[in-house]
DOMI-163561 format. One line per field, with one value per atom (N, C-alpha, C): residue number from 1; chain; x, y, z. Coordinates in nm, 4 decimals. Example, Ala and Ser with C-alpha at 12.3 -4.5 7.8 and 13.67 -1.06 7.14 Angstrom:
2
k	c(1  1  1  2  2  2) $
c	c(A  A  A  A  A  A) $
east	c(1.3190  1.2300  1.3200  1.2850  1.3670  1.2900) $
north	c(-0.5690  -0.4500  -0.3300  -0.2250  -0.1060  0.0030) $
up	c(0.7800  0.7800  0.7800  0.7080  0.7140  0.7870) $
# end
This chain:
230
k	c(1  1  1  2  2  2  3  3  3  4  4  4  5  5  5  6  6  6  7  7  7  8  8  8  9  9  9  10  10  10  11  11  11  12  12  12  13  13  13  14  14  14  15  15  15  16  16  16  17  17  17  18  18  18  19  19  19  20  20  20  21  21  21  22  22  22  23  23  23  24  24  24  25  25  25  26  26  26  27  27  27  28  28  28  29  29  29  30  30  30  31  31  31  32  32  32  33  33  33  34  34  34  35  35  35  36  36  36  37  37  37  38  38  38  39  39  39  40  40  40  41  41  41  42  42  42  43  43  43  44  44  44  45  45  45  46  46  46  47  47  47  48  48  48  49  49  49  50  50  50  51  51  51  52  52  52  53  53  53  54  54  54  55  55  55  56  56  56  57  57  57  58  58  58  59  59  59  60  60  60  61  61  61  62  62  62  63  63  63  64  64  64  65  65  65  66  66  66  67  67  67  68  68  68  69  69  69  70  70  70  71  71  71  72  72  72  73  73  73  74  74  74  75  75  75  76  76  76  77  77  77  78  78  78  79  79  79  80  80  80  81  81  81  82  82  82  83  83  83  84  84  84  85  85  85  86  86  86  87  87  87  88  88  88  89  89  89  90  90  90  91  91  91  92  92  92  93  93  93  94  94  94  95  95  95  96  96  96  97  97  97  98  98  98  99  99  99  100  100  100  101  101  101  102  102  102  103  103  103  104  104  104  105  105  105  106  106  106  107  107  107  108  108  108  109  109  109  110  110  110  111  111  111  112  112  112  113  113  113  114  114  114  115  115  115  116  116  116  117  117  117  118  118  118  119  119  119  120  120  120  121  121  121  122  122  122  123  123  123  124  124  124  125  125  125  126  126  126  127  127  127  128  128  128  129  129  129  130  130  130  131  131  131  132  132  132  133  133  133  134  134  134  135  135  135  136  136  136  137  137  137  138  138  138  139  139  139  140  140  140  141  141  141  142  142  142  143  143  143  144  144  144  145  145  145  146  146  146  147  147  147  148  148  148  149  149  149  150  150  150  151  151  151  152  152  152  153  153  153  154  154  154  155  155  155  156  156  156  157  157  157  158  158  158  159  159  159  160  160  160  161  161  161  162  162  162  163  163  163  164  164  164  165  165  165  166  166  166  167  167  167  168  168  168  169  169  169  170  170  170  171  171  171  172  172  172  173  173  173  174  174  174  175  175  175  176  176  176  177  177  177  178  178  178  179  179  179  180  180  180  181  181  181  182  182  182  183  183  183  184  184  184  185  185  185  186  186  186  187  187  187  188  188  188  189  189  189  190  190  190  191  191  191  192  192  192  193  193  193  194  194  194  195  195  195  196  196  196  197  197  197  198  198  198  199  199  199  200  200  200  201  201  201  202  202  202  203  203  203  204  204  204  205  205  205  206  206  206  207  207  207  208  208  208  209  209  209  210  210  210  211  211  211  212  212  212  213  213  213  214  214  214  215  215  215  216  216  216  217  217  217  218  218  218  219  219  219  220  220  220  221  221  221  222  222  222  223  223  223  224  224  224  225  225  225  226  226  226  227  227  227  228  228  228  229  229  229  230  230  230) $
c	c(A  A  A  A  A  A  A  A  A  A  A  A  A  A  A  A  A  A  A  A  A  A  A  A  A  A  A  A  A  A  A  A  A  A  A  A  A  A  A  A  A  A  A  A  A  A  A  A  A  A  A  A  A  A  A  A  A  A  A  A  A  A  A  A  A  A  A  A  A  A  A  A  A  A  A  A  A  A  A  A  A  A  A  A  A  A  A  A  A  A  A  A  A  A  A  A  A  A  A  A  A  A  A  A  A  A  A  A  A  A  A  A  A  A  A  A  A  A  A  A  A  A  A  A  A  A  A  A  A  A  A  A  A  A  A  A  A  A  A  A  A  A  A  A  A  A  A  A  A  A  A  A  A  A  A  A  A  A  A  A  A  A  A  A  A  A  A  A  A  A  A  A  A  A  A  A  A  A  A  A  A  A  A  A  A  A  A  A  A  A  A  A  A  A  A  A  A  A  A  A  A  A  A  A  A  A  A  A  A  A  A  A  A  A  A  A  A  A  A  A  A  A  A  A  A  A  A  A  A  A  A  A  A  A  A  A  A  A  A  A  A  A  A  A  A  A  A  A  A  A  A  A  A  A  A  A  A  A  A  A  A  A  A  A  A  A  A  A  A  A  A  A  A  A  A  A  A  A  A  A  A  A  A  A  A  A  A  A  A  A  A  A  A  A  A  A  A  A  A  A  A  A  A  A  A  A  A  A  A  A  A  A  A  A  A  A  A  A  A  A  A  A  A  A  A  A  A  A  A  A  A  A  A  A  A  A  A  A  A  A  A  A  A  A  A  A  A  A  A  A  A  A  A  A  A  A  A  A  A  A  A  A  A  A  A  A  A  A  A  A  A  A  A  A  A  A  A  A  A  A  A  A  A  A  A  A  A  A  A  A  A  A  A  A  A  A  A  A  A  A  A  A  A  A  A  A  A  A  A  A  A  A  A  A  A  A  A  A  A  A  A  A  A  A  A  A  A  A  A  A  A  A  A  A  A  A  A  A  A  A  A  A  A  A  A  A  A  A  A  A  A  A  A  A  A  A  A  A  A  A  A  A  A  A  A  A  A  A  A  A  A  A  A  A  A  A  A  A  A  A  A  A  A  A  A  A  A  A  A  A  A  A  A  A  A  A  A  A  A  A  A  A  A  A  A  A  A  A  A  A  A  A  A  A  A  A  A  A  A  A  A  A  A  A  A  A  A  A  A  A  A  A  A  A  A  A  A  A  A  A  A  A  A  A  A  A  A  A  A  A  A  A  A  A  A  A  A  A  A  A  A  A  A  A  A  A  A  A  A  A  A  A  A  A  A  A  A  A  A  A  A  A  A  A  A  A  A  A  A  A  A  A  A  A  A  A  A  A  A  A  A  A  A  A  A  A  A  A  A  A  A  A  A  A  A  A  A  A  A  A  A  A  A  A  A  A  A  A  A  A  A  A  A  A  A  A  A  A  A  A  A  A  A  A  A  A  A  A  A  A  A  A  A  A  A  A  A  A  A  A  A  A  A  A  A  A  A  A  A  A  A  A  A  A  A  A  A  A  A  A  A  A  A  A  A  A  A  A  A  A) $
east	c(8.7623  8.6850  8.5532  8.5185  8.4052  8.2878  8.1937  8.0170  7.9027  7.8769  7.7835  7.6508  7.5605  7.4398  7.3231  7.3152  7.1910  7.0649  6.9702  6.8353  6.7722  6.7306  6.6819  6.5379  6.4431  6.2865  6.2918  6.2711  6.2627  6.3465  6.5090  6.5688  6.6486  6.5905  6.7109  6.7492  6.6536  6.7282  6.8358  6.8393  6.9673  7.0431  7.0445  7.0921  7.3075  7.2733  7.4249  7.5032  7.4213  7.5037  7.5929  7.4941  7.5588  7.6398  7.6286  7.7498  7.8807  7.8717  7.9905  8.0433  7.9680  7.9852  8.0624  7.9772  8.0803  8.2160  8.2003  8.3449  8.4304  8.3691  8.4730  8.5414  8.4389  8.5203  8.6011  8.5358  8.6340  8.6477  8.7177  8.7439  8.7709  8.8344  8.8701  8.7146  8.6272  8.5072  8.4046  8.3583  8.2351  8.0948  8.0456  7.8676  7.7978  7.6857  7.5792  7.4604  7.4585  7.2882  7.1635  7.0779  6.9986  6.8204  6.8239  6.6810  6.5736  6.4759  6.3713  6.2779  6.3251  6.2407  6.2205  6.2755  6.2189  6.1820  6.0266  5.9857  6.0702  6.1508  6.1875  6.2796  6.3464  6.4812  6.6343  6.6042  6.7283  6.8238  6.7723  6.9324  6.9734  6.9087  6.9886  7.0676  7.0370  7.1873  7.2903  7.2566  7.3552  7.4188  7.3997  7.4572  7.5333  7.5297  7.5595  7.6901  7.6847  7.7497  7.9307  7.8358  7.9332  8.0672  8.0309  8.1193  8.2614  8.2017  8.2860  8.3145  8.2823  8.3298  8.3356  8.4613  8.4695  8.4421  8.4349  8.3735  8.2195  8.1333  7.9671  7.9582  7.8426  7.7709  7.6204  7.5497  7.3837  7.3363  7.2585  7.1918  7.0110  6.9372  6.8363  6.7307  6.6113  6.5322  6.4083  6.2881  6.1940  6.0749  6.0439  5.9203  5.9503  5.9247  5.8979  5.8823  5.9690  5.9336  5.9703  6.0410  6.0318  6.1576  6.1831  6.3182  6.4058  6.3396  6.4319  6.4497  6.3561  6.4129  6.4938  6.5058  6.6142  6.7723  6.7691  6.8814  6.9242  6.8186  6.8580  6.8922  6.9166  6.9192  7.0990  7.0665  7.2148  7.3196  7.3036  7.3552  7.4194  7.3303  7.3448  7.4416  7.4453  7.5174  7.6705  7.6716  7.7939  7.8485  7.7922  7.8967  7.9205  7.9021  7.9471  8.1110  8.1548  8.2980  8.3220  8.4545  8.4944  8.6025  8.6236  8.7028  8.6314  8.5185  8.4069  8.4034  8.4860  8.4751  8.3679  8.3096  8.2210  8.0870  8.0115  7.8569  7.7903  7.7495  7.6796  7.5118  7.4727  7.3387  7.3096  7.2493  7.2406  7.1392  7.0836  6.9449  7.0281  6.8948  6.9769  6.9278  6.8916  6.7718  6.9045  6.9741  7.0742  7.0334  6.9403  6.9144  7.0350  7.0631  7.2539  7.3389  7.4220  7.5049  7.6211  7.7286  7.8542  7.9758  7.9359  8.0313  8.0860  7.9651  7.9661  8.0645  8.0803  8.1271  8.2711  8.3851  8.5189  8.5307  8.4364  8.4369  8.3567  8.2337  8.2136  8.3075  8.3842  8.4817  8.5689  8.5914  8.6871  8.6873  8.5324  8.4680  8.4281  8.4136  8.3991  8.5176  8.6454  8.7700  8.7787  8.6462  8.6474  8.5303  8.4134  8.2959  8.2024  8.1117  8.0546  7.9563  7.8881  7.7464  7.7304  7.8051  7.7791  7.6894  7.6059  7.5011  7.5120  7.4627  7.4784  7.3640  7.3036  7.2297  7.1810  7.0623  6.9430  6.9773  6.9640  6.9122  7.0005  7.1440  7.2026  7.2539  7.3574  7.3617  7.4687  7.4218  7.4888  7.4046  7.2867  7.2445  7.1152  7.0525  6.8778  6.8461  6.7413  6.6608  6.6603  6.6937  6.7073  6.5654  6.5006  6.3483  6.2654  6.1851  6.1068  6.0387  5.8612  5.7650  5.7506  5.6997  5.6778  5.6785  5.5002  5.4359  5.5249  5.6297  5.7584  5.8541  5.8697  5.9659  5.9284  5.7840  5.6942  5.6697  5.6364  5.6210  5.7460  5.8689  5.9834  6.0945  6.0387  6.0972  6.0110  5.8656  5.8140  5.8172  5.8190  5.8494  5.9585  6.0876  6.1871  6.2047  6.1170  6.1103  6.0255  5.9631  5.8892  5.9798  6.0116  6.0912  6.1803  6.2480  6.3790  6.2922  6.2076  6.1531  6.0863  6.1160  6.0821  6.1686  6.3022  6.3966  6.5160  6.5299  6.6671  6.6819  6.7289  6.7974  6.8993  6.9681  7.1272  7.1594  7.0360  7.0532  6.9612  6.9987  6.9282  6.8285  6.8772  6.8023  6.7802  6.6964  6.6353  6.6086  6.5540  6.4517  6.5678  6.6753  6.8005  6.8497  6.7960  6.9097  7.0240  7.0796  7.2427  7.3410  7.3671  7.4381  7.5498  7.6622  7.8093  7.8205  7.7815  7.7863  7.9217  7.9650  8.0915  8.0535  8.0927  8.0649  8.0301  8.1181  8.1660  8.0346  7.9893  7.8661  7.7013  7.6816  7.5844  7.5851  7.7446  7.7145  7.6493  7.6357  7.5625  7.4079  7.3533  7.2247  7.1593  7.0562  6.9604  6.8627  6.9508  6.8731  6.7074  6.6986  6.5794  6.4770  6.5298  6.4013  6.3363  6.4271  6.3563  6.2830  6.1374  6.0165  5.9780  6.0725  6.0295  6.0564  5.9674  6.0320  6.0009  6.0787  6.0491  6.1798  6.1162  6.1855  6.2016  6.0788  6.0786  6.1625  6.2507  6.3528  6.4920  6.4447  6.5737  6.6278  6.5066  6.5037  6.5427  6.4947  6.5122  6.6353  6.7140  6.8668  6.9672  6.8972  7.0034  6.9986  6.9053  6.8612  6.9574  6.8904  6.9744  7.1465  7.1993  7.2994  7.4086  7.3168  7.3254  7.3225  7.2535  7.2090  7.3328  7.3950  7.4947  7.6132  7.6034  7.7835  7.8320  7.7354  7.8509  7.7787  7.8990  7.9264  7.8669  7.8005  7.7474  7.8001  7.8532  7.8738  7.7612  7.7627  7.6436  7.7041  7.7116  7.7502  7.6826  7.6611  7.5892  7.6083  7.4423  7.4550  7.3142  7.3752  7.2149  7.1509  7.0095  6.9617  6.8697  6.9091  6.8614  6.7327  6.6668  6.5368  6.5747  6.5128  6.5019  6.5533  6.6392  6.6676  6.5901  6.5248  6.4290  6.3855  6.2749  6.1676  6.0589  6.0239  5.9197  5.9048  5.8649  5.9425  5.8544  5.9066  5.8600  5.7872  5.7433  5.6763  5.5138  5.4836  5.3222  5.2823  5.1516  5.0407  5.1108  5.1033  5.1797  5.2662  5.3809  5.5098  5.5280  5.4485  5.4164  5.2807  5.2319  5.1352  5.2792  5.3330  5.4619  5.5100  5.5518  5.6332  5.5976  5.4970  5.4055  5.4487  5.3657  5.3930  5.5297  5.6221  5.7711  5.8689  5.8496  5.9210  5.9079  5.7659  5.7007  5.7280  5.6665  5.7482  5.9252  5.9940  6.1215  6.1240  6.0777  6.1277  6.0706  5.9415  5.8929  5.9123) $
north	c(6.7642  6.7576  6.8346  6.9400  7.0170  6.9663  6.9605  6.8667  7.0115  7.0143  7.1316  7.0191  6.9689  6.9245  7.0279  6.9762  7.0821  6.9689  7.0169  6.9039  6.9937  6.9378  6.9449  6.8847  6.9770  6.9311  7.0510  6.9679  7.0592  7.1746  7.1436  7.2920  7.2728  7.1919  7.1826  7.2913  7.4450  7.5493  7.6227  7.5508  7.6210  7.5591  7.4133  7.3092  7.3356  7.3415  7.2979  7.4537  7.5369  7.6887  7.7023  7.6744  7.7033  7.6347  7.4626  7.3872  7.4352  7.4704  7.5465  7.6480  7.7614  7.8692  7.7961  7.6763  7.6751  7.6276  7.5166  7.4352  7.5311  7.6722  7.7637  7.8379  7.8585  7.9139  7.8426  7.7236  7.6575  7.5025  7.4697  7.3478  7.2375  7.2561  7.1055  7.0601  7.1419  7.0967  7.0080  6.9436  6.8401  6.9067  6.8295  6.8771  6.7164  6.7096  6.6013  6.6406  6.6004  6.6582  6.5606  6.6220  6.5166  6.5426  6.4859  6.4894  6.4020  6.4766  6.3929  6.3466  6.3104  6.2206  6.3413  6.4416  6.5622  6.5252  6.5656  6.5279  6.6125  6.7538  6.8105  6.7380  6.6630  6.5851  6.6467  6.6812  6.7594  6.6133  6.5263  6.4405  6.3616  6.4077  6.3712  6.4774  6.6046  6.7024  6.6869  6.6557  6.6231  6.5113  6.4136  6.2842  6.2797  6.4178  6.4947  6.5259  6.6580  6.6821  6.5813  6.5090  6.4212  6.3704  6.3436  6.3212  6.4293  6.5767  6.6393  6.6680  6.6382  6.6779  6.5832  6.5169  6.4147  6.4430  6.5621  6.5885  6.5810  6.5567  6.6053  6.4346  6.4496  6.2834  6.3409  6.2233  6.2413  6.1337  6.1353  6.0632  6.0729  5.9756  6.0144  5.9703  5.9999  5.9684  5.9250  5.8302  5.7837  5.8574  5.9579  6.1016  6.2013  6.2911  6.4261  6.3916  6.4422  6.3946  6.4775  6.6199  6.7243  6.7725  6.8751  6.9419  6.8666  6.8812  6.8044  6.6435  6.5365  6.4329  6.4252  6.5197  6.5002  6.5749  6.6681  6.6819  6.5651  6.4845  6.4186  6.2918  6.2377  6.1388  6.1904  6.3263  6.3735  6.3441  6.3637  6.3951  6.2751  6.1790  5.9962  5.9514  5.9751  5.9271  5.9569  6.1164  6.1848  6.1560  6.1153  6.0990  5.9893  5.8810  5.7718  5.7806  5.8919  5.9151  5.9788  5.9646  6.0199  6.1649  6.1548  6.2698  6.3985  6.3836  6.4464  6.6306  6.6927  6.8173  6.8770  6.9262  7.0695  7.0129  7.0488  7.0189  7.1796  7.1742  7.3168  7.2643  7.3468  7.3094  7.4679  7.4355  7.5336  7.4761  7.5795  7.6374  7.5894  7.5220  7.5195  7.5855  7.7260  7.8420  7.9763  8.0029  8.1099  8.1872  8.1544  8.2394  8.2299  8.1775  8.1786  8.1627  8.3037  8.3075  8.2261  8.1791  8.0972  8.1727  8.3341  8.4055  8.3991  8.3468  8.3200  8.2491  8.1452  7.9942  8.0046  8.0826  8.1107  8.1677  8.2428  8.3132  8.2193  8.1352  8.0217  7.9371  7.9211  7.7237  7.8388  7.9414  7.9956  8.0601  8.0648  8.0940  7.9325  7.8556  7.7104  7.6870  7.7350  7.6345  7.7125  7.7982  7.8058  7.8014  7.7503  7.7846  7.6447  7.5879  7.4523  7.4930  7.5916  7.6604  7.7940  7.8056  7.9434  7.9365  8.0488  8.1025  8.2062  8.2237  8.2948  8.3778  8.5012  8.5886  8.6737  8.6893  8.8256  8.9228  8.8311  8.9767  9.0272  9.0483  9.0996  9.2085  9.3177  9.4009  9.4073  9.4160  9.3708  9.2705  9.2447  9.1509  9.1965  9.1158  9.1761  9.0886  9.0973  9.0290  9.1287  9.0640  9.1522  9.0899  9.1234  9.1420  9.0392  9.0337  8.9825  9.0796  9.0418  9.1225  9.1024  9.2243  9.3078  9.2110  9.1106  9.0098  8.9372  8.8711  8.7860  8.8564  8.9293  8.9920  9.0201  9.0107  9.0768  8.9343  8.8506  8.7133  8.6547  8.6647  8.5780  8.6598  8.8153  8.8851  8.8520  8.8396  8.8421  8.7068  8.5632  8.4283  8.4630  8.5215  8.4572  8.5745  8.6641  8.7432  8.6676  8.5500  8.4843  8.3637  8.3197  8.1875  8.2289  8.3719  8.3994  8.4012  8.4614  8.4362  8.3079  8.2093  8.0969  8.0300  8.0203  7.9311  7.9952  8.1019  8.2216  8.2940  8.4294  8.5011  8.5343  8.4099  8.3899  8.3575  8.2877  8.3248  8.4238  8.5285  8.5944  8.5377  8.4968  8.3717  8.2089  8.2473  8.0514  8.0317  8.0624  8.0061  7.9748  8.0457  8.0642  7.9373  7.8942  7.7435  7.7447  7.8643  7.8433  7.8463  7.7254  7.7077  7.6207  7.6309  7.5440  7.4793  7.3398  7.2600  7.1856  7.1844  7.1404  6.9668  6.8490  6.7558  6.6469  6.6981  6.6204  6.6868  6.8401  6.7990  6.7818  6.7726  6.6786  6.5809  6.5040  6.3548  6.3512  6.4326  6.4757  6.4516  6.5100  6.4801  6.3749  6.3204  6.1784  6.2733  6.2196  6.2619  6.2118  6.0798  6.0470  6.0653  6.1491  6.2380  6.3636  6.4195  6.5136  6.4971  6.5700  6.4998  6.6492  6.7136  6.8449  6.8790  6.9466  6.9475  7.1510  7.1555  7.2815  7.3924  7.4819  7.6067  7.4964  7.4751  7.4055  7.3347  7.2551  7.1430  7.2487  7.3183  7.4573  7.4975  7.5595  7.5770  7.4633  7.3648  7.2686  7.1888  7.1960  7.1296  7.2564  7.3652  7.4632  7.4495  7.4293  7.3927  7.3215  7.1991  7.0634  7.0818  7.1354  7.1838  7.2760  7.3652  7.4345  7.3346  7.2522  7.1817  7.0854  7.0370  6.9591  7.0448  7.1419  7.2400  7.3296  7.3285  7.4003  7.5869  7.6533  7.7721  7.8403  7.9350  7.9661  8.1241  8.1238  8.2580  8.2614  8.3863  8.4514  8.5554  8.5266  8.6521  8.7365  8.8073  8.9226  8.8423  8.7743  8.7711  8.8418  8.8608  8.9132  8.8103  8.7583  8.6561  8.6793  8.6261  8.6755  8.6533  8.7060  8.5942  8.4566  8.3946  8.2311  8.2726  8.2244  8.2837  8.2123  8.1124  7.9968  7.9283  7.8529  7.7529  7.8456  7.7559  7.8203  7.7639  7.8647  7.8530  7.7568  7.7215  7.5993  7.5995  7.7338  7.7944  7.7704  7.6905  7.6613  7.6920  7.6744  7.6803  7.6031  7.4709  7.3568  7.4339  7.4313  7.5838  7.6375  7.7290  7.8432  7.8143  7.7492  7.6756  7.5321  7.4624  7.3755  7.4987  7.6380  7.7066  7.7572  7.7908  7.8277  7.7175  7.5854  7.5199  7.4234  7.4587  7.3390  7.4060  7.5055  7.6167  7.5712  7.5433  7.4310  7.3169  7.2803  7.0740  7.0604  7.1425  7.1502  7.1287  7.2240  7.2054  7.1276  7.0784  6.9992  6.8404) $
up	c(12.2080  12.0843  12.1031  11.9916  12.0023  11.9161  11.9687  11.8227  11.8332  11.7396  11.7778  11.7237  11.7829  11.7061  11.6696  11.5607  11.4887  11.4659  11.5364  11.5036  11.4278  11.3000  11.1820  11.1782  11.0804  11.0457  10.9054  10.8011  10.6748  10.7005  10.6664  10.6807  10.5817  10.4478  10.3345  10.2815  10.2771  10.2179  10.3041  10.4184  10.5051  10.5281  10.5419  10.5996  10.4805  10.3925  10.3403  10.3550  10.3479  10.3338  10.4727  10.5860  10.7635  10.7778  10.7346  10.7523  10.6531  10.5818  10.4514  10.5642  10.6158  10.6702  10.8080  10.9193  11.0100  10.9406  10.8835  10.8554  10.8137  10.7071  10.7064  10.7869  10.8885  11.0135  11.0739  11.1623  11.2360  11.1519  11.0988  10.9430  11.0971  11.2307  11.2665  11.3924  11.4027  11.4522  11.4157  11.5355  11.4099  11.4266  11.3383  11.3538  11.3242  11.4138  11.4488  11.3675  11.2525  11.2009  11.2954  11.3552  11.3843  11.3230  11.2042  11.1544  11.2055  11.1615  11.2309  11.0746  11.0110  10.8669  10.8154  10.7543  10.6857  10.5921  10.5325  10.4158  10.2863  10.3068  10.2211  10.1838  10.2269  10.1774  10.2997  10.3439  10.4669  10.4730  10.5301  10.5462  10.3921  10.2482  10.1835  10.0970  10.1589  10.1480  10.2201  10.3600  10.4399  10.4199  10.3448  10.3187  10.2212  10.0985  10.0131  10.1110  10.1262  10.2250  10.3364  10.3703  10.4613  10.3422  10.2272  10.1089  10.1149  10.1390  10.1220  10.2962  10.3492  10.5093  10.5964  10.6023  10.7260  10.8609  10.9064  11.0557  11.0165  10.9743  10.9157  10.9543  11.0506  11.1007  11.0695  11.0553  11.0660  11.1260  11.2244  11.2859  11.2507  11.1836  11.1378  11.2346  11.2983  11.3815  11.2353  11.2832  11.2038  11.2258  11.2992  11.2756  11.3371  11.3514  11.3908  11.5444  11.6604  11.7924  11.8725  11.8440  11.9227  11.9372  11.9822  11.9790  12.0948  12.2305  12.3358  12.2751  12.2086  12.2519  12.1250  12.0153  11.9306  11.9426  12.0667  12.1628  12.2504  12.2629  12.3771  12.3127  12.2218  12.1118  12.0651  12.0562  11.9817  12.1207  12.2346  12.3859  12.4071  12.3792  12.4232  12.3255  12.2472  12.1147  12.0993  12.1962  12.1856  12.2883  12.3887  12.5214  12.5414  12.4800  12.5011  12.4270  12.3584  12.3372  12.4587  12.5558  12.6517  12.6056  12.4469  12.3729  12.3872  12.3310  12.3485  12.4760  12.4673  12.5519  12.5767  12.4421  12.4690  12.3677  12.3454  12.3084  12.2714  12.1243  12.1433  12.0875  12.1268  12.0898  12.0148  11.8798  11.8047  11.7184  11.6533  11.5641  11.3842  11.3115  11.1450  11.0479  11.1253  11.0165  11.0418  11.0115  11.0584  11.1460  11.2557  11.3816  11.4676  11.4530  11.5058  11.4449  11.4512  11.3443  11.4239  11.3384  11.4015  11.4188  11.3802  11.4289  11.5740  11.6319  11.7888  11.8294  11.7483  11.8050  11.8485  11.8274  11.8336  11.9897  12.0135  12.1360  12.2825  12.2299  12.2908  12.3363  12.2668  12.2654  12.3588  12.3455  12.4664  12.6076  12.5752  12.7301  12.7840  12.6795  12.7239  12.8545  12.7765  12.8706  13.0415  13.0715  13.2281  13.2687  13.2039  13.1993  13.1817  13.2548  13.2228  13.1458  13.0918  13.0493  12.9696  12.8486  12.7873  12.7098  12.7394  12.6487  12.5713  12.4646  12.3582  12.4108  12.4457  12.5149  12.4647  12.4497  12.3380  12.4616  12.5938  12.7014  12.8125  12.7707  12.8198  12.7433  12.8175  12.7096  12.6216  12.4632  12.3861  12.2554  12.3450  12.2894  12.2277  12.1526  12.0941  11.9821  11.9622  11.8403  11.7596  11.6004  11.4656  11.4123  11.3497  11.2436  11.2978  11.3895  11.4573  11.4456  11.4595  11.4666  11.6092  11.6691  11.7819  11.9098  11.8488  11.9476  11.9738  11.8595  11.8945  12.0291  12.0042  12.1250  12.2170  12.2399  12.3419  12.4065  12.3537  12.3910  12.4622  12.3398  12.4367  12.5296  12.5586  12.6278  12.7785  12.8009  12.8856  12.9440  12.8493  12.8672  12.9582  12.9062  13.0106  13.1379  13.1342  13.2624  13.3616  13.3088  13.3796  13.4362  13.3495  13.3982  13.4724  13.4778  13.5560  13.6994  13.7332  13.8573  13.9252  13.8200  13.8748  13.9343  13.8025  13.7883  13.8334  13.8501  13.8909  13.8616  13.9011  13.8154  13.7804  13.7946  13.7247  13.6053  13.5406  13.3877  13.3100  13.2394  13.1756  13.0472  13.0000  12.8466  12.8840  12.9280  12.9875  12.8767  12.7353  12.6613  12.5167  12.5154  12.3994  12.3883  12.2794  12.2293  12.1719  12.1832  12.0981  12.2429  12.3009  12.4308  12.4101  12.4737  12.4507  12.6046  12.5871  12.7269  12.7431  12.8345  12.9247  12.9203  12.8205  12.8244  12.9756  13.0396  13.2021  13.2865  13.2573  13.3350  13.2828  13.1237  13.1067  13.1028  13.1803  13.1891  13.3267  13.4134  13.5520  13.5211  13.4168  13.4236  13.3529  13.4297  13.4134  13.2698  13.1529  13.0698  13.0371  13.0667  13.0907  13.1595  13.2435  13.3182  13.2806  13.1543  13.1095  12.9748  13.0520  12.9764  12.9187  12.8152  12.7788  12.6128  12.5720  12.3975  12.3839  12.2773  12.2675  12.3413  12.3934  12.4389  12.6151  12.6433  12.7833  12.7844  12.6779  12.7351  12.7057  12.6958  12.6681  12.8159  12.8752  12.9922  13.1140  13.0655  13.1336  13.1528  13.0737  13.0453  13.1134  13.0840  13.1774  13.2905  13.3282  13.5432  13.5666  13.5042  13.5365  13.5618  13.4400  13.4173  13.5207  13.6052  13.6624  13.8483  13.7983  13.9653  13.9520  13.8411  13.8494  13.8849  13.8427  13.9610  13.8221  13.6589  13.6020  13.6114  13.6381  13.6236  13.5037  13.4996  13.3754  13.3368  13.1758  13.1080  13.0158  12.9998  12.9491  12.8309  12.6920  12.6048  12.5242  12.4961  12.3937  12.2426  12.1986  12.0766  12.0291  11.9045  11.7937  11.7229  11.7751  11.7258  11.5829  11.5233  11.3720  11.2959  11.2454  11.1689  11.0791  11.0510  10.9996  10.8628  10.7906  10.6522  10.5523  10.5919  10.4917  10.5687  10.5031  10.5513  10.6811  10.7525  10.8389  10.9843  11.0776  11.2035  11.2699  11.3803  11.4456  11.5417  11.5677  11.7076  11.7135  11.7974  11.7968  11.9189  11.9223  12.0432  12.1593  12.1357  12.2496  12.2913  12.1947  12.2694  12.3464  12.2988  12.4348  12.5193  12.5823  12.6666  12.7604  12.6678  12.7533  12.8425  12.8150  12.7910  12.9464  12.9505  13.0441  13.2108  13.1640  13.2703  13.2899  13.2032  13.2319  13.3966  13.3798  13.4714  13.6340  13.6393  13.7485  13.7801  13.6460  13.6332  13.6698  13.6352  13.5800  13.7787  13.8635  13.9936  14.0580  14.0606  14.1489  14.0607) $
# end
């Protein structure tokens, strides 16, 4: 069984189109909405939604609490099914397109860790201004010398995890939100034994609402790379 969770904060103008778009692609996959109280109304499209799509779950959190612990909320929830195979962790602004996802679930069946990849070749950021690319091109030239250089995209959240080995990691020890718990779940991931593929995707601009990238961000961003090993 494949779950892709999407953690959600005000993404009602994207939120019903991507789920239409995956279920059209792959109709027998599920999806985990996990909101965090969006004031725009996001989990009551999705609740909309679930009417017409029996794979469509929502799990609602009561504030705004960060990207990792609303992965890590979606993680706990899902593995307590032992059906449960593969796990994707994906974006709900069409920065990842789901064209991906067909070629994922099949690098999944030899692979504990595929990443969807800006920086390999094949791969790149579409309409980002300059500083953006300059920023998260040099971010993960940094982290690769911290953390390895066996993965090219430490910082890329559109990843398809091998259920059996994030049951390996003590999710409660990771104390990271943002891009840093991005980075940080791949380590882990990686320290538990799974094998990692790496594919060429084109990461897209946000098609609505407004992006999530702050100061804290990139300053976590800075020192998790550290924390993450010691």
């Amino acid at each position: 069984m494949n779950y892709i969770i999407l953690p959600t904060y005000n993404e009602r103008t994207n939120i019903d189109l991507l789920i239409d778009e995956i279920f059209s692609l792959l109709p027998e996959i599920n999806i985990l909405v996990v909101d965090d109280n969006s004031p725009d109304g996001t989990a009551v499209v999705v609740e909309e939604l679930m009417k017409k799509f029996q794979n469509l779950s929502l799990l609602k959190r009561p504030i705004k609490n960060g990207l990792g612990g609303a992965y890590i909320t979606g993680f706990k929830k899902l593995l307590i099914d032992p059906e449960v195979e593969n796990i994707f962790m994906m974006d709900a602004d069409f920065s990842h397109s789901p064209k991906y996802l067909p070629q994922m679930i099949a690098e999944a069946e030899n692979h504990g860790l595929v990443i969807g990849s800006r920086y390999i070749k094949g791969g790149g950021i579409a309409k980002w201004e300059l500083w953006r690319k300059i920023l998260s091109a040099g971010g993960n030239a940094y982290v690769r010398i911290i953390l390895g250089r066996n993965i090219h995209d430490w910082t890329g959240g559109f990843n398809c995890i091998k259920a059996e080995f994030l049951r390996k990691v003590d999710l409660d020890k990771i104390d990271l939100s943002g891009y840093a718990f991005i980075m940080g779940i791949k380590y882990f991931l990686v320290k538990a034994g799974a094998n990692v593929k790496e594919i060429p995707i084109i990461f897209e601009a946000r098609r609505g609402g407004e992006s999530k990238l702050s100061h804290h961000i990139i300053s976590e961003g800075i020192i998790a790379p550290w924390k993450i090993i010691f």
